[in-house]
N, C-alpha and C positions, 0 to 999 in steps of 0.2 A: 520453437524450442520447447522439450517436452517440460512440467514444472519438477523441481527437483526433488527428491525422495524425501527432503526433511519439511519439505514445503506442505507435500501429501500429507504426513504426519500431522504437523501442526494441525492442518485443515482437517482431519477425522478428530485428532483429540479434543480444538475446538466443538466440534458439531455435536460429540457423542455427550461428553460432561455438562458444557453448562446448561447445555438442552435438559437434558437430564435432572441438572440442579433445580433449574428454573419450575421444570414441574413437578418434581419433590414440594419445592418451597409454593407453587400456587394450593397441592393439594393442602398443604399444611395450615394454610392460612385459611382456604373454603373450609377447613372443618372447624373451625374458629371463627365463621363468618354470623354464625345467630347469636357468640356471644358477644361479637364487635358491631353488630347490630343494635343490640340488646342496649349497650354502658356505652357507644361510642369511641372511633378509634380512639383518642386522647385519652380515655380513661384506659381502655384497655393495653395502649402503652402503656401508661404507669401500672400499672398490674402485673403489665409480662416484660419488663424494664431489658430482664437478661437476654429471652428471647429475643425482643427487637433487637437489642446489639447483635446479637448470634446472628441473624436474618440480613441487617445491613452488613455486617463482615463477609457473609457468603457472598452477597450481591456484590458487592466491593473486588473480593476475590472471583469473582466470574470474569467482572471487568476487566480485571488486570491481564487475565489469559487470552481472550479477545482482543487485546490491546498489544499485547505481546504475540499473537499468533497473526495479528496486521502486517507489524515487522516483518514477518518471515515471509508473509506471501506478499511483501511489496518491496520484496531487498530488489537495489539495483546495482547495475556495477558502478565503477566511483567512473569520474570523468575520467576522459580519455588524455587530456594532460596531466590530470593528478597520477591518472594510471605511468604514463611514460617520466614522469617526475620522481618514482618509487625507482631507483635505480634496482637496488638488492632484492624487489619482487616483481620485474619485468624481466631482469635476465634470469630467474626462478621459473617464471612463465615458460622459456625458452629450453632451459636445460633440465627442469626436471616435469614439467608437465607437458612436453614437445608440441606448444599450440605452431610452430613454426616446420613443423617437418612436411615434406621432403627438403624443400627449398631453402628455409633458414635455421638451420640445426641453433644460431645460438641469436642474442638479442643483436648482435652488433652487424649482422648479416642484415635483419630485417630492418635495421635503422639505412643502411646504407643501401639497399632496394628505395627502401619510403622515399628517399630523400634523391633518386636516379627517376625517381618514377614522375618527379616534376616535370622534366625536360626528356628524358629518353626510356622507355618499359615497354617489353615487349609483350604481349597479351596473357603469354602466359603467369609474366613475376604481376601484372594487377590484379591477375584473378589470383595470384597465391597471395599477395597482400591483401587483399580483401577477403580470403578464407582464413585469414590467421588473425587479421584488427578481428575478424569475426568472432575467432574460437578467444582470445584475449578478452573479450567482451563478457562471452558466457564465463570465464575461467572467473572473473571479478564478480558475478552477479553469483556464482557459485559458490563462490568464498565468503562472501556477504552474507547469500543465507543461510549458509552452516554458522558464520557465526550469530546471526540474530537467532537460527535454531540452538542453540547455548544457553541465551537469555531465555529462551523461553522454555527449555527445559530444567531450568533451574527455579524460574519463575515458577513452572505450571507445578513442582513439587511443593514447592512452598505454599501455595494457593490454594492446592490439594488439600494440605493436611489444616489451614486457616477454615478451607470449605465444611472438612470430617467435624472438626473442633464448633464450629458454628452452628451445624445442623442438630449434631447430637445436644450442646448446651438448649439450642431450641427447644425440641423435641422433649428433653426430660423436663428442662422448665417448665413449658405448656402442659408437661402430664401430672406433672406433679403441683403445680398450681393452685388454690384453691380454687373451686367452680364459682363462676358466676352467679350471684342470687336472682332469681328469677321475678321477673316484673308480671307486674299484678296490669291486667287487660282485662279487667272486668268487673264490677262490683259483686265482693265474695262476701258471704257473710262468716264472720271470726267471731270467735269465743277466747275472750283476755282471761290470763290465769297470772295472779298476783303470786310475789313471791311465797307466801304462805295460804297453804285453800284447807281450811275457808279462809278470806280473807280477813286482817286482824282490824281493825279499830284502827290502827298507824298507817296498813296497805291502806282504807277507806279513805280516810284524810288526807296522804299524800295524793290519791287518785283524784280527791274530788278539788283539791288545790291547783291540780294540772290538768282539770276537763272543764271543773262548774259541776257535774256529775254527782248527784248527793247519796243515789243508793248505786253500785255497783251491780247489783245481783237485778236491777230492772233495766240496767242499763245495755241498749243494741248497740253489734260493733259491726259497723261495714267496712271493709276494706276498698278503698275508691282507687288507691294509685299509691305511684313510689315502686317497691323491691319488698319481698317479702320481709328480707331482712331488718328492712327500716319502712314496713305499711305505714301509708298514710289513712287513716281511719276517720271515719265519720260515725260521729256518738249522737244515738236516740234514746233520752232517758229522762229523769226529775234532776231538772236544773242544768240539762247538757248543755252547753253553747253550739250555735248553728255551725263554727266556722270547724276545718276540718283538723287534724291533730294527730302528730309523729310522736309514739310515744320514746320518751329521753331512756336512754340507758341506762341512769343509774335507779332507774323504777323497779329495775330486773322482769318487765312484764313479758310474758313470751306470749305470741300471737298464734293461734291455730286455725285452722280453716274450719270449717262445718264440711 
């Protein structure tokens, strides 16, 4: 039996889209991959909060269409006594979709063959019962898939526009994002500039109260680890302490490379 036209369907819509989606969203993520590298997935979850939602919604809705396009390519017809149990869609079978013709134009023909063919049938009424349980068969499994193709065209629009909505909220979150502050992989030498330069008498004091640091201006700033943003520094000067040091925000100091 050839597979039915809504079957086809399903089966390219499935193959084209989520195909499609999936490597949208792989590209999406490799070019976000040196800075989930960089801060680690969990951080850069929290960073890109909206994105990840958008990304598991798409993934989610890919599912659903897969899921729903399973349906349709594994409808079957219902059993064959629930089938003959359906009074008002077996003599429907018979009179308006002629699975019974030449031999039994209506259902009560075919009941009364079936039930002669126990005891007395001549070659020809088993082979025409048996061409007709046949076509009854595909008429159910036919009927079945158009309607699980219902579900799933209803489904795959909805999922559709869940997929539009998720990609795009992705996409302008990640673009619009602030960047990543970049990690320090090497020991750089920096130059601290205190809120006020030259530095005041208050900048020196606060400084040398948060280092041990007693002159500023002899004082070497190596940048050892940490993010630019938040260097971890190592101070060589009169009275520095050996141990390394993040300087606090409310210093206002800003760090430059050399």
């Amino acid at each position: 039996m050839p597979m039915p036209k809504e079957a086809e369907t399903a089966k390219w819509l499935m193959t084209f889209v989520p195909i499609t989606i999936i490597i949208t969203l792989v590209l999406a993520v490799a070019s976000q991959g040196s800075a989930i590298q960089t801060v680690g997935v969990t951080t850069w979850i929290c960073e890109h909060l909206l994105a990840t939602i958008g990304l598991i919604c798409t993934l989610l809705a890919v599912g659903v269409i897969v899921f729903l396009c399973r349906n349709v390519l594994l409808a079957e017809a219902d059993k064959w006594s629930d089938l003959k149990s359906q009074a008002g869609w077996f003599s429907d079978a018979f009179s308006k979709h002629a699975v019974g013709l030449p031999l039994f134009p209506a259902s009560d023909d075919f009941t009364r063959a079936e039930a002669k063919a126990a005891s007395d049938a001549t070659a020809a009424e088993y082979n025409a019962l048996t061409t007709t349980t046949q076509r009854i068969i595909e008429l159910s499994e036919a009927e079945n898939t158009r309607k699980e193709f219902r579900k799933f065209s209803i489904g795959y629009i909805i999922c559709l526009l869940v997929i539009i909505i998720g990609l795009v909220v992705s996409f302008v979150s990640i673009a619009t994002a602030p960047t990543s502050p970049e990690e320090i992989t090497k020991p750089t030498s920096v130059t601290i500039h205190m809120p006020h330069m030259p530095p005041t008498a208050e900048d020196q004091k606060k400084f040398t109260a948060n280092t041990g640091c007693t002159v500023l201006g002899e004082t070497t700033a190596i940048a050892v680890g940490g993010f630019w943003d938040h260097p971890k520094l190592r101070l060589i000067g009169p009275g520095c302490t050996t141990s390394d040091w993040t300087p606090p925000d409310d210093l206002g100091i800003v760090i430059v490379p050399k």
